[in-house]
TORMARTI-263959 format. One line per 8 residues: number of its first residue (from 1); their letters; for each residue x, z, y of C-alpha. Coordinates in nm, 2 decimals. Example, Ala and Ser with C-alpha at 12.3 -4.5 7.8 and 13.67 -1.06 7.14 Angstrom:
1	as	1.23 0.78 -0.45 | 1.37 0.71 -0.11
END
This chain:
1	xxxxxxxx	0.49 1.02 1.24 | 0.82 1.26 1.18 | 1.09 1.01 1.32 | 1.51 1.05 1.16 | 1.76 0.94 1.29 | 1.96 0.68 0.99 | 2.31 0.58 1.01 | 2.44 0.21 1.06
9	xxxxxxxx	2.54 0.20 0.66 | 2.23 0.33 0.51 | 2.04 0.08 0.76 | 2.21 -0.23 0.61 | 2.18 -0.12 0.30 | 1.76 -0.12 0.35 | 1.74 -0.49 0.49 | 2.01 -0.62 0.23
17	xxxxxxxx	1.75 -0.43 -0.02 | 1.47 -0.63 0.15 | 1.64 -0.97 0.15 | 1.73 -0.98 -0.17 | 1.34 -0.87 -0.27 | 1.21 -1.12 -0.09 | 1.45 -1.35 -0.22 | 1.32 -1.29 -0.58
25	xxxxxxxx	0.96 -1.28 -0.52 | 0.95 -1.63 -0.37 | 0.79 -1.73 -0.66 | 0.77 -1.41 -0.77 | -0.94 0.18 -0.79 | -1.22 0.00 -0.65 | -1.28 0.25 -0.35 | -1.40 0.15 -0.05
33	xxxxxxxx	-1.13 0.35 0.11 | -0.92 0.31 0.43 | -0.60 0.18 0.29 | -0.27 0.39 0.38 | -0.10 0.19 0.68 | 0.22 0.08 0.44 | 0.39 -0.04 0.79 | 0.47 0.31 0.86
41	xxxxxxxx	0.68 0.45 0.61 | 0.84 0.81 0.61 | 1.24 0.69 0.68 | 1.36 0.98 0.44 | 1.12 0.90 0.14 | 1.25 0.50 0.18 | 1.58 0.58 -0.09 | 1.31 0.67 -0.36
49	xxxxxxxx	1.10 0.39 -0.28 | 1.08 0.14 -0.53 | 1.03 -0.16 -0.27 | 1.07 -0.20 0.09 | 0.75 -0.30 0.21 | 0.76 -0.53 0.50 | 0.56 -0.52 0.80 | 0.40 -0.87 0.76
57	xxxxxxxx	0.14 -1.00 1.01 | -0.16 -0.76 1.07 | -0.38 -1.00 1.14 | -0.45 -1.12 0.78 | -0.58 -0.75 0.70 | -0.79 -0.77 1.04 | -0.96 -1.08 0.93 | -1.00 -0.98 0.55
65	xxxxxxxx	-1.24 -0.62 0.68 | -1.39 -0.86 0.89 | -1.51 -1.06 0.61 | -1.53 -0.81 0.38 | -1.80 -0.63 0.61 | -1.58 -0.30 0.67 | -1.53 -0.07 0.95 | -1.19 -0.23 1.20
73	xxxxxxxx	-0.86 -0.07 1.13 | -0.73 0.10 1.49 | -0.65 -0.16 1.75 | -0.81 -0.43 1.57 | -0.75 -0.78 1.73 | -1.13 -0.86 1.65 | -1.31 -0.57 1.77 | -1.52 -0.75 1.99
81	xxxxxxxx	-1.65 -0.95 1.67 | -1.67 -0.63 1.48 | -1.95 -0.49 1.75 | -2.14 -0.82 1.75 | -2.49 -0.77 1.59 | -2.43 -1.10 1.39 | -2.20 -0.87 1.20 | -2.31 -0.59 1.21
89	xxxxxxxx	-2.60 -0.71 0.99 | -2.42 -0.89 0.78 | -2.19 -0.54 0.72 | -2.50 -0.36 0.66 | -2.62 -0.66 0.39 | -2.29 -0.67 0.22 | -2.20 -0.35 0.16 | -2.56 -0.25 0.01
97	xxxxxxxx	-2.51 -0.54 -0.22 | -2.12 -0.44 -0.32 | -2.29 -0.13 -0.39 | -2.52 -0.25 -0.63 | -2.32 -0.51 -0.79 | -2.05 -0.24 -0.89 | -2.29 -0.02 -1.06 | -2.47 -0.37 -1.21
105	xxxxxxxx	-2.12 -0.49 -1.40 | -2.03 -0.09 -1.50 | -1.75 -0.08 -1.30 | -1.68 0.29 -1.38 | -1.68 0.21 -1.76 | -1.50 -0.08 -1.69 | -1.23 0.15 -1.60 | -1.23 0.40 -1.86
113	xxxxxxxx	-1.24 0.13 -2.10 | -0.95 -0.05 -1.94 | -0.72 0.31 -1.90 | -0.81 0.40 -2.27 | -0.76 0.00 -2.46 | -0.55 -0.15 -2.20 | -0.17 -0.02 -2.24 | -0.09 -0.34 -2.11
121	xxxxxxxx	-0.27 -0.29 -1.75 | 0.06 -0.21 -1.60 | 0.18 -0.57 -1.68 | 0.46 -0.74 -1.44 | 0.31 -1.11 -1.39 | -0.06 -1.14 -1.49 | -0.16 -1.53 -1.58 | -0.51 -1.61 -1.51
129	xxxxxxxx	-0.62 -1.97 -1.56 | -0.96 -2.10 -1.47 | -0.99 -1.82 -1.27 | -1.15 -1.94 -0.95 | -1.11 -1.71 -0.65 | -1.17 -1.38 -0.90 | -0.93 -1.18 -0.80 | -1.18 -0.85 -0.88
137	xxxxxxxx	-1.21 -0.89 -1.23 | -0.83 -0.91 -1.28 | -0.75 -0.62 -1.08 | -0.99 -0.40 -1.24 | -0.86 -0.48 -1.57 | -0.47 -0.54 -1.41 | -0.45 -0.30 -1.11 | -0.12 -0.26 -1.14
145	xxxxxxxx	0.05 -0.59 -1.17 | 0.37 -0.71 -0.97 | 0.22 -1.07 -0.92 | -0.11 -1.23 -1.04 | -0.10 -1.61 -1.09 | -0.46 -1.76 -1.05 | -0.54 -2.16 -1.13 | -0.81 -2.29 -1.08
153	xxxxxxxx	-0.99 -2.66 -0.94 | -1.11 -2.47 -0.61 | -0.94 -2.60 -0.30 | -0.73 -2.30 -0.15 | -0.83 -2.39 0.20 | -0.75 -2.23 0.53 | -0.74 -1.89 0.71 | -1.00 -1.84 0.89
161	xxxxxxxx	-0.93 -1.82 1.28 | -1.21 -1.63 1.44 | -1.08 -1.78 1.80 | -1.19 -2.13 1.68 | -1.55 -2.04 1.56 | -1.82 -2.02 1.83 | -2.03 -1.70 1.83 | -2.34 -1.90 1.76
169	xxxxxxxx	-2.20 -1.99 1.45 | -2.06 -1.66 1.35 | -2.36 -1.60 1.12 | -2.36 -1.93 0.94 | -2.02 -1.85 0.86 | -2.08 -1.46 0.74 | -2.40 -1.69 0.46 | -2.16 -1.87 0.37
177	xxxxxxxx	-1.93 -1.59 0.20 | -2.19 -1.38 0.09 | -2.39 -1.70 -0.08 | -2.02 -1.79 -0.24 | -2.01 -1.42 -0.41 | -2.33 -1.41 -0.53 | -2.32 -1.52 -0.87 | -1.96 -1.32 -0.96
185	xxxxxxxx	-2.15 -0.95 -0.80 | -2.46 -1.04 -1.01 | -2.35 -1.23 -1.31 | -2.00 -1.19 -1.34 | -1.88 -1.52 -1.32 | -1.84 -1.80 -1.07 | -2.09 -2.11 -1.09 | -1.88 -2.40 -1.11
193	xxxxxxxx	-2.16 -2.66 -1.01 | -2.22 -2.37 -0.66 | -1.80 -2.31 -0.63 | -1.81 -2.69 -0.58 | -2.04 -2.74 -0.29 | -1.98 -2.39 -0.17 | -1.60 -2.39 -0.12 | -1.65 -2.79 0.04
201	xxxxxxxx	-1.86 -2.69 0.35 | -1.76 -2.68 0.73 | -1.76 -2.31 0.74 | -1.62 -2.22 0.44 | -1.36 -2.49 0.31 | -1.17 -2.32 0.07 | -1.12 -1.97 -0.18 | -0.89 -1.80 0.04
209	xxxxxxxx	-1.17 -1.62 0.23 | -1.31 -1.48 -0.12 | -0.95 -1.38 -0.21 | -0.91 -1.17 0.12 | -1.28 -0.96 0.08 | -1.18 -0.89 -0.33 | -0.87 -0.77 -0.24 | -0.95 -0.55 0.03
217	xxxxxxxx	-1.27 -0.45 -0.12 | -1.08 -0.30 -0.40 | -0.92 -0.11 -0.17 | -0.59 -0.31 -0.10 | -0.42 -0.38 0.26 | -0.31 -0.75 0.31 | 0.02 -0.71 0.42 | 0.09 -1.12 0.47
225	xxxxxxxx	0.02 -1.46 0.38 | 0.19 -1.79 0.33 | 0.11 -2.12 0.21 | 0.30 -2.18 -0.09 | 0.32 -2.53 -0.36 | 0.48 -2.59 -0.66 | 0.75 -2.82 -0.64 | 0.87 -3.09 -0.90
233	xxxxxxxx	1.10 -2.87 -1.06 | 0.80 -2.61 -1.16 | 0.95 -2.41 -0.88 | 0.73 -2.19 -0.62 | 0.84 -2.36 -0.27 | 0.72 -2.30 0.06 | 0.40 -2.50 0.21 | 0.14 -2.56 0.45
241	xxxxxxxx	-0.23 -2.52 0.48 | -0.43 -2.87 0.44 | -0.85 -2.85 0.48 | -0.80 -3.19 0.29 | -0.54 -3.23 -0.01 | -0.35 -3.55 0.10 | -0.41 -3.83 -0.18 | -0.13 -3.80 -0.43
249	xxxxxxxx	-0.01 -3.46 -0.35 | -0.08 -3.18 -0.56 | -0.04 -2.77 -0.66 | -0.12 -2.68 -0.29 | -0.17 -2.28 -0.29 | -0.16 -1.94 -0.10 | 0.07 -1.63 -0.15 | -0.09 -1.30 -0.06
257	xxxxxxxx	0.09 -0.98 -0.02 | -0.09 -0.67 -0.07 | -0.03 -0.30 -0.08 | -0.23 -0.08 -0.32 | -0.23 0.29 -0.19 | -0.23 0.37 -0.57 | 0.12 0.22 -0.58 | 0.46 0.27 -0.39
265	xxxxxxxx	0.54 -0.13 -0.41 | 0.43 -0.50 -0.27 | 0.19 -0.67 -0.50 | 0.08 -1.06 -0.46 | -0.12 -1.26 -0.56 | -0.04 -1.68 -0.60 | -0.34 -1.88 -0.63 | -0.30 -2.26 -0.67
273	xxxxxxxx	-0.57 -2.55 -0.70 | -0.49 -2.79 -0.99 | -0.63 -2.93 -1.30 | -0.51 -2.79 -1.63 | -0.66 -3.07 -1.83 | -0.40 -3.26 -2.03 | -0.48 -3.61 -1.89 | -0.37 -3.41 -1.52
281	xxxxxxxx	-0.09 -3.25 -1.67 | 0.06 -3.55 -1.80 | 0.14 -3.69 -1.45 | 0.19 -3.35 -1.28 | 0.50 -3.26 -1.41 | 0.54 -2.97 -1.13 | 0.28 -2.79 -1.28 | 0.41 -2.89 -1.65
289	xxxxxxxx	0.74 -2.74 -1.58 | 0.60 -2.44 -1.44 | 0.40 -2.34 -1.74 | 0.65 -2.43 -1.99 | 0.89 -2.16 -1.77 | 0.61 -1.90 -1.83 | 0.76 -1.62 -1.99 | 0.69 -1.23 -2.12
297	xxxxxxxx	0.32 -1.29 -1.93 | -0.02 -1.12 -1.98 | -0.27 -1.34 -1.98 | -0.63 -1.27 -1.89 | -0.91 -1.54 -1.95 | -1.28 -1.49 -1.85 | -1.60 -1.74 -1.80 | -1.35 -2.01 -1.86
305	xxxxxxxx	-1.61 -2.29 -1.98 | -1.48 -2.29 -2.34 | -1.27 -2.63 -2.19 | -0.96 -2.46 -2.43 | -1.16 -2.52 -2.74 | -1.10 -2.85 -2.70 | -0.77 -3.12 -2.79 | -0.78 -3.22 -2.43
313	xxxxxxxx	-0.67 -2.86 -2.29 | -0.43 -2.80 -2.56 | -0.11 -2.83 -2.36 | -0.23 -2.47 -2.14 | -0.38 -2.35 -2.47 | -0.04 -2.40 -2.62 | 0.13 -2.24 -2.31 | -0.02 -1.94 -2.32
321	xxxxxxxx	-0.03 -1.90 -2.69 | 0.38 -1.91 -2.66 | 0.44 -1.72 -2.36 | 0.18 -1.45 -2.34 | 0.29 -1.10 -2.49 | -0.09 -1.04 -2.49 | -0.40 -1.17 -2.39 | -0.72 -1.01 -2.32
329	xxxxxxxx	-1.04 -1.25 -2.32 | -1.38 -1.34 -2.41 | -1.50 -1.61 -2.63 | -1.51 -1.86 -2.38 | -1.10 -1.85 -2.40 | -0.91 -1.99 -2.65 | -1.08 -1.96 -3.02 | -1.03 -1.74 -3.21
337	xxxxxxxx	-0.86 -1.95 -3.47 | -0.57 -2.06 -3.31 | -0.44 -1.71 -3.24 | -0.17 -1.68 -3.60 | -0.25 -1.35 -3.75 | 0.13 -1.35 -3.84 | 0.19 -1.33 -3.44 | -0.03 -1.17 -3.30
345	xxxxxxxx	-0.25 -0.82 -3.39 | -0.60 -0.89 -3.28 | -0.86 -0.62 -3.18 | -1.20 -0.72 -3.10 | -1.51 -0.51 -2.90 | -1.84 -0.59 -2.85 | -2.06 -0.82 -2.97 | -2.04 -1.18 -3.03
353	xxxxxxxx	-2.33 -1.34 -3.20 | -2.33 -1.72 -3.03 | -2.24 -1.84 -2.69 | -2.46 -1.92 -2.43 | -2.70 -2.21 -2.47 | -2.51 -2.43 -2.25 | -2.18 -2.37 -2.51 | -2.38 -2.40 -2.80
361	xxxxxxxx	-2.15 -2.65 -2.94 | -1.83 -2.43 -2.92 | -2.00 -2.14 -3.16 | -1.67 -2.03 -3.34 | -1.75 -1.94 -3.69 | -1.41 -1.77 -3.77 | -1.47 -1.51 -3.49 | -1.85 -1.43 -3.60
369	xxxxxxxx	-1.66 -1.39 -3.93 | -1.46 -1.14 -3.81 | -1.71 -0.97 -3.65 | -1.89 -0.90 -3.91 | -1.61 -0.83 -4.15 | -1.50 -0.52 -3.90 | -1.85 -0.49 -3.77 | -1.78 -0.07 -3.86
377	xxxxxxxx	-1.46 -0.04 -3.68 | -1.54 -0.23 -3.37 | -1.64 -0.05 -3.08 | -1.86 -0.09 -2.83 | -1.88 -0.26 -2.42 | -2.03 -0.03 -2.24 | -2.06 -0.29 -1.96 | -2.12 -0.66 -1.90
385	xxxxxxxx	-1.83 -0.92 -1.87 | -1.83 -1.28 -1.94 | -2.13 -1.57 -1.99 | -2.33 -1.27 -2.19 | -2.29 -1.06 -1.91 | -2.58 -0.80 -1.96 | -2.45 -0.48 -2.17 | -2.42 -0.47 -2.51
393	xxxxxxxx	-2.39 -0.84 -2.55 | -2.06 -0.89 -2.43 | -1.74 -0.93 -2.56 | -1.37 -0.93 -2.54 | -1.04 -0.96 -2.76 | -0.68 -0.86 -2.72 | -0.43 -1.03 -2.88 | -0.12 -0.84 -2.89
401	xx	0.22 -1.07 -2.99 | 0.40 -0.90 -3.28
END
């Protein structure tokens, strides 16, 4: 690295640039590719840079190719676990199933589909209810996106600490992640009934582990992460980690700084455990405020258990209908019917004949109407998403806001 030497004024100039970012964002291409070390940063190329990026804690990326089965960065603090068979099984294992699982969902067609639909990729906040810990499916779609806001019923957990874990336990641990990812690489969704016993156990007691292998495995760097919660006031405060949410206390989450090599700024990701259901919302009035101060959002929804087509999630139904510029779903997200045609423009693709037998109930008439009513203007998936995950019986919609 070429070093410069910078005057006193231009120096203050970069850490009052940096304070004020950070200030802000409190609250604020698939490749399995080494990510570009972000800590080391050309000095003359920082006055074009759209954000300082922050040196962080290392450590977080160290553990995330750890569990995400990829070679150690230079200087690793886990080497030693890195050359341990347990792993290096387990590395082998996991990357010949990432492998398969990415030509499985159509990931490259996933892509062109998203770079020649999706104008709205390059989005600022990306809102993702009922998400669980997928972080992939957002990014592939979103890759772009200042923050992405993920809620879900999944405890957020702990970071792992490698120092803690005895080395005859080390495989246990490495099952436990790979049996956690095996329904979203081969069907692409989570499992509710597995998420909750898998994200319960000793070994794995929460989603952040998931979080850290989709975002690296997308080819990201972790830059940092902090244990965030939203306050009374709907506000994003600062937190701890808890293995056990204390009785009464809720909106416990994780903020996770990233760095795309694709992009020349920080990029996080907030992911908070709650319960969207109106009952919950009614006496969490942290989380109430927070989504009424939603505002100019995209809003992706996926596998979300059709739970919106009912009266008792109409308060986040609501929410999103008023604050989302767009939204980009299946049919498992809010129906069809309550998006006002006066509002919003509407493009469907795909196929959507009924849903799954265990939805059966929430078949939405209006959309199969409009499916068939455009059936010669609406264009093909050329890859699986959603409950009908197998191609050419999926579907998704985006609602544009007028």
């Amino acid at each position: 690295m070429k070093h410069f030497k910078i005057n006193g004024a231009f120096i203050g100039s970069i850490l009052l640039c940096y304070l004020i970012f950070i200030g802000c964002s409190n609250g604020n291409k698939s490749k399995n590719i080494k990510a570009v070390d972000s800590t080391k940063i050309d000095s003359a190329k920082l006055a074009n840079a759209r954000h300082f990026i922050p040196k962080g804690d290392r450590k977080y990326n160290d553990i995330a190719r750890l569990l995400s089965g990829m070679p150690a960065d230079d200087s690793t603090t886990l080497k030693s676990l890195h050359e341990s068979k347990k792993w290096e099984k387990y590395s082998t294992s996991f990357s010949d199933n990432w492998t398969k699982s990415q030509e499985k969902r159509g990931y490259p067609k996933m892509v062109e589909w998203r770079n020649a639909e999706m104008k709205d990729k390059d989005t600022t906040t990306l809102f993702y209810p009922f998400s669980g810990p997928d972080f992939l499916n957002a990014f592939t779609f979103f890759p772009s996106a200042n923050k992405y806001v993920m809620l879900a019923l999944e405890p957020v957990g702990t970071v792992p600490d490698f120092s803690k874990v005895p080395a005859d336990s080390l495989g246990m641990y490495f099952n436990e992640i790979k049996n956690s990812l095996t329904s979203i690489l081969n069907f692409s969704f989570f499992r509710t009934n597995s998420m909750s016993k898998d994200f319960h156990s000793d070994e794995l007691n929460g989603t952040i582990p998931v979080l850290f292998v989709f975002i690296e495995r997308a080819g990201n760097k972790i830059i940092d992460v902090h244990p965030v919660q939203i306050d009374s006031m709907g506000a994003i405060v600062p937190s701890e980690f808890v293995q056990k949410v204390p009785k009464g206390k809720t909106n416990y989450g994780v903020q996770i700084d990233f760095k795309n090599p694709d992009n020349d700024y920080l990029q996080t990701v907030y992911y908070f455990s709650c319960d969207l259901s109106n009952g919950k919302l009614d006496n969490n009035k942290g989380m109430a405020k927070y989504l009424s101060n939603l505002n100019n959002v995209s809003t992706y929804l996926k596998s979300a258990s059709c739970l919106m087509h009912h009266s008792f999630f109409s308060q986040i139904r609501d929410a999103i209908l008023a604050h989302s510029n767009m939204v980009l779903q299946d049919d498992s997200g809010i129906p069809y019917k309550y998006f006002d045609k006066n509002k919003f423009d509407i493009k469907l693709y795909g196929k959507y004949i009924r849903p799954i037998k265990l939805f059966a109930d929430d078949f939405q008439k209006e959309l199969r109407a409009a499916y068939k009513e455009d059936s010669a203007t609406i264009k093909k998936l050329e890859f699986g998403i959603g409950y009908n995950y197998f191609v050419g019986e999926s579907n998704l919609m985006i609602a544009r806001k007028k």
